[in-house]
N, C-alpha and C positions, 0 to 999 in steps of 0.2 A: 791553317784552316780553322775557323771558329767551328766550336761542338756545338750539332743540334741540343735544344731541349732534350729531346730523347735522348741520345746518347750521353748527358749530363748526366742523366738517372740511372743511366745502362751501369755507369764509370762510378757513380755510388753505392749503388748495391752490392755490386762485387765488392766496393772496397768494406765496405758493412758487412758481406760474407765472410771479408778472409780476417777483419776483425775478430767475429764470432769466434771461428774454427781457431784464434789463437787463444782467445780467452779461456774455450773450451779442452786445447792443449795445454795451457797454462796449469788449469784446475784439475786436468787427470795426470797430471805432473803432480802435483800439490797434493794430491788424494794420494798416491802411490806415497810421495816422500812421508807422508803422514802415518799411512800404517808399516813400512816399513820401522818408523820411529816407535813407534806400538808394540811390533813384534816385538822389536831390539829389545824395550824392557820389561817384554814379558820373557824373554830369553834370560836377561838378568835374574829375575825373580825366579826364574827354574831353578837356576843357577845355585841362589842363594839358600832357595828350601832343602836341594839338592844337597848340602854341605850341612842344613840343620840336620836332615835325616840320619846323615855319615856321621854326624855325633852322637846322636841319641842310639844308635846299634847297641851302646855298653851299658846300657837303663837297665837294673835290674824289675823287670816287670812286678813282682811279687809286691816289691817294696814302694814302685807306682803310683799300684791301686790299693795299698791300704791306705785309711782313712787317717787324715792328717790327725796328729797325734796322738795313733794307738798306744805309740811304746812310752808316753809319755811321763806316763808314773807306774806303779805296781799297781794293778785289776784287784778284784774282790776277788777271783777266782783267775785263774789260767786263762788266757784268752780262748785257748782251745778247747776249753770245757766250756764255753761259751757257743764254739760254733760246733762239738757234738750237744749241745743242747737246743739247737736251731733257734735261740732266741732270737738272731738277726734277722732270719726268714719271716719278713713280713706277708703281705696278698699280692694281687695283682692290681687291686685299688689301692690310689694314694689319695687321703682328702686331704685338702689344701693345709686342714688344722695337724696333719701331721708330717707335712712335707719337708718340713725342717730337720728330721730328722732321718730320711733317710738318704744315705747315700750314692744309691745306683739301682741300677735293675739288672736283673739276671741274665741268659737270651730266653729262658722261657718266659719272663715278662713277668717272675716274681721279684716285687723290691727288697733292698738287701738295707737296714738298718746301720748307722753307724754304729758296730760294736764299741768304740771307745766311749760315744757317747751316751748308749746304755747303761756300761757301766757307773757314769757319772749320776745320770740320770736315778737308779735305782740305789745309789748313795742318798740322793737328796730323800727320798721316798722314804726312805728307809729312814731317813732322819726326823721328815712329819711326822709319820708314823708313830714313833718314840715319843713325843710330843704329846701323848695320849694313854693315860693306863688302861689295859686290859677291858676293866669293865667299861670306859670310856667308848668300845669300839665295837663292832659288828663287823665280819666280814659274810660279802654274798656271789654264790658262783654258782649259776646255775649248767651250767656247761661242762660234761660228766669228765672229760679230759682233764678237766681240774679238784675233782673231788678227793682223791689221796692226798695231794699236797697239801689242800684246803684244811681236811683232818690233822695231819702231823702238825700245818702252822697251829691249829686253834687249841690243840693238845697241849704242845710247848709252851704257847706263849699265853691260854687262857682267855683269846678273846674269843667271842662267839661266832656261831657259823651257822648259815644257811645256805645248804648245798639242796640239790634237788629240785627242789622250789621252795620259790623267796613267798610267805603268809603276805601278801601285799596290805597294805592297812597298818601294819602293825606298826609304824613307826609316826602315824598318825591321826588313828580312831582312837580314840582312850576307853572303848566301849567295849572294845574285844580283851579276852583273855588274856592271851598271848604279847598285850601292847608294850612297848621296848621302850626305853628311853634311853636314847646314844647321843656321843658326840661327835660324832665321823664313823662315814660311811665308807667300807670298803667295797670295791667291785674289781671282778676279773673281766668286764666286758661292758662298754656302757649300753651294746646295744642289746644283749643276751639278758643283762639284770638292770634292763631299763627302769622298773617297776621298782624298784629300789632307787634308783636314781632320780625319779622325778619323786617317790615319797623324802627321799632326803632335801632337794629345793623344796619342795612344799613346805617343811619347818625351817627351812633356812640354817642346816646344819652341812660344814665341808664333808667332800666328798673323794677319794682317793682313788685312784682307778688306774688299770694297766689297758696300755692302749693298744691298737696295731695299727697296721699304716691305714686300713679301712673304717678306723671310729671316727666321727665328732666327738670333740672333746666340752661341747656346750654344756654349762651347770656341771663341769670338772673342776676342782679348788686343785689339787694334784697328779700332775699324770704319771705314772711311768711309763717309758716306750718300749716295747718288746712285743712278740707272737705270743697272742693269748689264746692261741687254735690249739696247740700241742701240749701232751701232757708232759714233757720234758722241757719242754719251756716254761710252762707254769710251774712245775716241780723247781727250777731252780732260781727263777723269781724269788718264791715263797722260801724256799733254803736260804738263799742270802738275807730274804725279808728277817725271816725268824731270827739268823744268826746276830744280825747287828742291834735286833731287835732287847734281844734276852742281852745282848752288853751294853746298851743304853739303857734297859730298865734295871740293869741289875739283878733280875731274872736267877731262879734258884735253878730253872731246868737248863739238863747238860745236852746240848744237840748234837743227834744223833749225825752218821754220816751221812753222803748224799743220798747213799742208797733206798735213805730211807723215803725219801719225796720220789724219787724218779724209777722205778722199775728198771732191770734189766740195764742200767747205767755204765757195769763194766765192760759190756759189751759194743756200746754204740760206738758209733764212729763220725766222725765229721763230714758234713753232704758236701761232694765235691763240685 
């Protein structure tokens, strides 16, 4: 019997239906083998980290997280007179110009300096420094946590000092009394003895300055890195400073122990 018309169309539809429903089993076939294939290597990769972990159990932690190359050479001082001195404890700010040196943050969210490289660091300082005789130099701290040390360095070593407050002018009126004529600029803070810091740009004389992780180091010729909050960090700055200081100039004074820059030093203890 010949198919009506209609029933041509009837007899194509359906066959266009069960088309459909195959192509449509085909693709939730294909969808399933696909993330099954997905799973499988994400199973592998558990797998794998799973095994990295099992090895890493024997990592001594301590030796970790210190700072690549601590034990590298002998320190100017013990490391550990380094971190009871909390030179490392930098702020909770880090600007960008001193990001390079530090190495991690605390959980309180203070940054931890890399002590190796302070050391290194307050070598080179200590080496400009030298570079310069006595009457060559001025140092300025206005920031009272730094005023004993400031004293003992300027005793020892002979250069001059303005603690308290820096006479602003003086390194560029020629009108005033008091006017100075230096070749480098010392500073414990460039933002604390800013006023010293732009009269030293102003004549266009280097400028040497101890940083923390919170300075700009703009119209700095020298940084050293370290906390310049604390007077036990400035204290042993300036102890080191003086020390290499008086053996590169050759220096007649004999320097005293630390005790003498840091207060109560036999006592401290290292921030855990």
């Amino acid at each position: 019997m010949v198919k009506t018309k209609k029933a041509k169309e009837e007899s194509a539809l359906e066959e266009t239906k069960e088309v459909k429903e195959k192509v449509n089993e085909t693709a939730e076939e294909e969808k399933k083998s696909f993330k099954k294939a997905q799973l499988a290597k994400l199973l592998e990769k558990a797998k794998s980290l799973e095994g990295q972990v099992e090895e890493s159990k024997d990592i001594d932690i301590k030796k970790k997280v210190k700072p690549e190359g601590e034990d590298k050479k002998e320190t100017l001082v013990p490391m550990e007179d380094y971190l009871k001195a909390s030179i490392h404890l930098g702020t909770r700010v880090i600007t960008p110009d001193m990001k390079s040196y530090v190495y991690r943050r605390r959980a309180d969210g203070l940054a931890v300096f890399n002590t190796a490289l302070l050391d290194d660091e307050i070598r080179k300082g200590a080496e400009y420094l030298s570079k310069f005789s006595p009457e060559q130099i001025i140092i300025v701290c206005k920031r009272e946590s730094g005023w004993k040390a400031v004293e003992v360095f300027s005793r020892l070593t002979g250069i001059r000092s303005f603690t308290k407050k820096y006479p602003a002018g003086i390194l560029t009126n020629t009108n005033l009394e008091n006017f100075t004529e230096t070749d480098l600029v010392f500073i414990c803070d460039p933002w604390i003895d800013k006023n010293a810091l732009a009269d030293a740009n102003n004549i266009k004389i280097p400028v040497l300055s101890i940083c923390d992780t919170n300075n700009y180091t703009q119209g700095i010729t020298k940084i050293i890195p370290g906390n310049n909050k604390s007077a036990k960090s400035l204290g042993m700055i300036l102890y080191l400073l003086t020390k290499i200081y008086i053996e590169k100039r050759k220096l007649k004074a004999e320097l005293p122990p630390i005790q003498e820059f840091i207060d109560d030093w036999d006592n401290l203890q290292p921030p855990k």
